[in-house]
C-alpha positions, 0 to 999 in steps of 0.5 A: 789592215793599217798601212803601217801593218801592211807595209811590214807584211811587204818587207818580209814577204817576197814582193811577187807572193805579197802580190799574188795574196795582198787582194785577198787581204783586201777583200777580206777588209771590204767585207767586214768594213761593210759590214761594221759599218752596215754596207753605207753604199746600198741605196745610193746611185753610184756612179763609177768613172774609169780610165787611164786619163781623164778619170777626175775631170770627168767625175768633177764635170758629172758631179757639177752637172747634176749638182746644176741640175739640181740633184744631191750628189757626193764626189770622191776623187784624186784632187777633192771630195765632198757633197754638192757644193761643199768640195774640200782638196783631199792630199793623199797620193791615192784615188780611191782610197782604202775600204775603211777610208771610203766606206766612213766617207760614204757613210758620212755623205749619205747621212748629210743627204746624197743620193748620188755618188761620183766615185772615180774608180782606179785599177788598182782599187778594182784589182784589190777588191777595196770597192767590194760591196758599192754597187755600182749602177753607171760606169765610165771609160775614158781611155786606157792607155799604157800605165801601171804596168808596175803593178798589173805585170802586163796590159792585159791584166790591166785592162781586166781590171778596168773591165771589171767596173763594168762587170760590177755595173752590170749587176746593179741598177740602170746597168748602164756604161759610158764608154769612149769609143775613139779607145780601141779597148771600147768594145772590151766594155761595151760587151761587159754591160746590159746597156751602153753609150758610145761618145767620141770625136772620130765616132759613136752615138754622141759625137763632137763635131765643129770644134773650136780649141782655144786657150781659155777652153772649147767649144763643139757641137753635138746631137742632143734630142735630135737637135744640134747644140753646142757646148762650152768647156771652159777647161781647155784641150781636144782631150776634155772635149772628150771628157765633157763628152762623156758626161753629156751622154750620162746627162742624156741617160739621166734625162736631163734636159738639153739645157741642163747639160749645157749649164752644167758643163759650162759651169765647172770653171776649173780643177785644180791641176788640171789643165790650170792656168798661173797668172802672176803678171808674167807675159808669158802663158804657164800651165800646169797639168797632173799628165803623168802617162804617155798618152796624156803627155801626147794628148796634152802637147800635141794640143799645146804645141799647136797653140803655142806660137813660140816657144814651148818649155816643159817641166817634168819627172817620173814617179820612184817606184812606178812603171819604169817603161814609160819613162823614155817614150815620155821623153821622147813626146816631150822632146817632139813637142818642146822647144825645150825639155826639163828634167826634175824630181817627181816624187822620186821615193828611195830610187836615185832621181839621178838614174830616173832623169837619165831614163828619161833624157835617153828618150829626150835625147831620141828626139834630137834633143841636145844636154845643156842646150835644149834638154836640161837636169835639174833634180831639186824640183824648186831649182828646177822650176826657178830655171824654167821660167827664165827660158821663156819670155814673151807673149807667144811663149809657153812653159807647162810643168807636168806630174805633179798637178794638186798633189800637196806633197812631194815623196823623197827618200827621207819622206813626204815634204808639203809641196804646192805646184802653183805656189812654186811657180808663183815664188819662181816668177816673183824672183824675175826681174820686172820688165 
């Protein structure tokens, strides 16, 4: 079914029937999709990571890990895809992509010599059934956190959805799952699959003690073959910790070797958007990051707060067309942690991006904030980021810009506009005076 064709189907049906058909529709497509294409999946180990949050990090630290170590492994996620080393940026505004989309890929992989596919997997992929027909043998939860609510109606449905990776799982293979157990959902997965293991910083079978966070990344403990041994993160963040977390106890399942898992973690240097660092010469620390959610924005600020001895400036909108619900409680975060809050565009679609910032300055607002002396309202997101670069100036200072991460366009309502984040950063700070 193309997007266009779909997207036609959309105007003329009610959008609550067209919702309660569109799987369907899906399904359909996945079956004979496999079927033109001799179901591409079969005989390859795949590996599917789930979540909220997380969820491309993680792929990204799995398949660097057993690329390390030496496997053939294929990765498809939000920011790249690709086979061992050759990753390549993918710019669609989608995780897991249609069945045609994914299948051709697929096929294209195993051709050039996979054995293993990373495939982060999302909820609305798992509700309409675009992954029929790969056999999933490992499954990954990160989290699962308010999201989505747009499309699933209620939590409920959106946790089944994510239950459902592990229900597929379980029928394949090792029939094995990686489940975070600091989530209160865990034990919702872990019922779901033959064979499990638990990872986590407060608990689990694979727990992370003396952590040490710092700027550049973090460094833990954990209980590898009955020998404590520490790890190195080079991306930085409680939350990665947790992320890498989840790919040591895989590593662990596979039979890696204590020291296979310690050079794979420590070998992924970065993902772009992700927790990304700009340095245009400027004094002061710029981050940008892909947090679109509640939970991440918690997660990600509450760690940067802490490491910011200054002040601490944060950029940021909330998706036209998305879950409306969570914009205030964004907002409400931001403004806990920021010394200063800014409000822009983030792919805004055909809504008024008026009406969207002031769903998210009511929450701002919630947490003290002042319009015009520590909240502001910038629309035009290039403006907006020429403006927040000059609220922050020393060494102790940090501006951290949200939402859009390796995205390579910007929705508005006449279209798609390339957009490059980091590059937009570096054209702000080109324009400050030099001191």
């Amino acid at each position: 079914m193309s997007s266009k064709f779909r997207t036609g189907v959309k105007r003329l049906i009610p959008t609550g029937l067209f919702r309660m058909i569109e799987p369907f529709g899906h399904l359909v497509e996945a079956v004979l999709m496999n079927i033109w294409y001799g179901f591409p999946a079969r005989g390859l180990h795949v590996i599917g990571v789930t979540g909220t949050n997380g969820k491309t990090t993680t792929s990204f630290m799995i398949h660097r890990m057993l690329v390390e170590a030496g496997y053939d492994v294929a990765l498809m996620s939000t920011v790249a895809n690709g086979l061992n080393h050759n990753i390549v940026m993918q710019e669609q505004h989608m995780t897991t992509v249609s069945s045609p989309q994914l299948l051709r890929q697929i096929k294209q992989f195993k051709k050039q010599g996979a054995k293993w596919l990373v495939l982060e997997t999302t909820s609305h992929a798992l509700a309409q059934h675009r992954v029929w027909g790969v056999p999933y043998e490992i499954a990954v939860m990160t989290n699962v956190t308010h999201e989505h609510l747009d499309y699933h109606g209620t939590f409920k449905k959106y946790l089944a959805a994510k239950v459902k990776l592990f229900k597929i799982a379980n029928r394949h293979g090792r029939r094995f799952g990686v489940i975070n157990v600091d989530d209160e959902n865990a034990v919702e997965f872990a019922k779901n699959i033959k064979n499990s293991v638990l990872y986590g910083i407060n608990g689990g079978d694979l727990r992370a003690t003396n952590i040490n966070l710092t700027s550049e990344g973090s460094t833990y403990m954990v209980n590898l073959k009955d020998r404590l041994q520490e790890i190195r993160c080079h991306i930085p963040g409680e939350f990665n910790v947790s992320n890498s977390l989840a790919a040591v106890a895989l590593g662990v399942e596979l039979g890696l070797t204590s020291q296979q898992i310690i050079t794979g973690i420590a070998a992924l240097e970065g993902v772009e958007g992700r927790m990304a660092t700009i340095d245009a010469g400027q004094p002061f620390g710029v981050i940008i990051d892909f947090a679109h959610t509640p939970d991440s924005f918690e997660r990600l600020l509450s760690d940067l707060r802490k490491a910011t001895k200054g002040k601490l400036v944060v950029l940021f909108g909330s998706a036209g067309r998305r879950d409306e619900s969570k914009r205030a409680i964004q907002g409400r975060i931001a403004g806990k942690y920021a010394d200063e809050v800014v409000i822009t565009e983030e792919d805004d679609r055909d809504v008024d991006g008026n009406e969207i910032m002031d769903q998210i300055a009511r929450g701002v607002e919630e947490s003290g904030k002042i319009r015009k002396q520590n909240l502001f309202m910038i629309l035009d997101r290039p403006a907006a980021i020429d403006f927040a670069v000059t609220r922050v100036s020393t060494a102790d200072d940090a501006l951290v810009l949200l939402g859009k991460g390796h995205e390579k366009t910007i929705e508005r309502a006449d279209g798609e506009y390339p957009w490059d984040e980091a590059a937009e950063v570096r054209r702000a700070l080109a324009k400050l005076p030099k001191s």
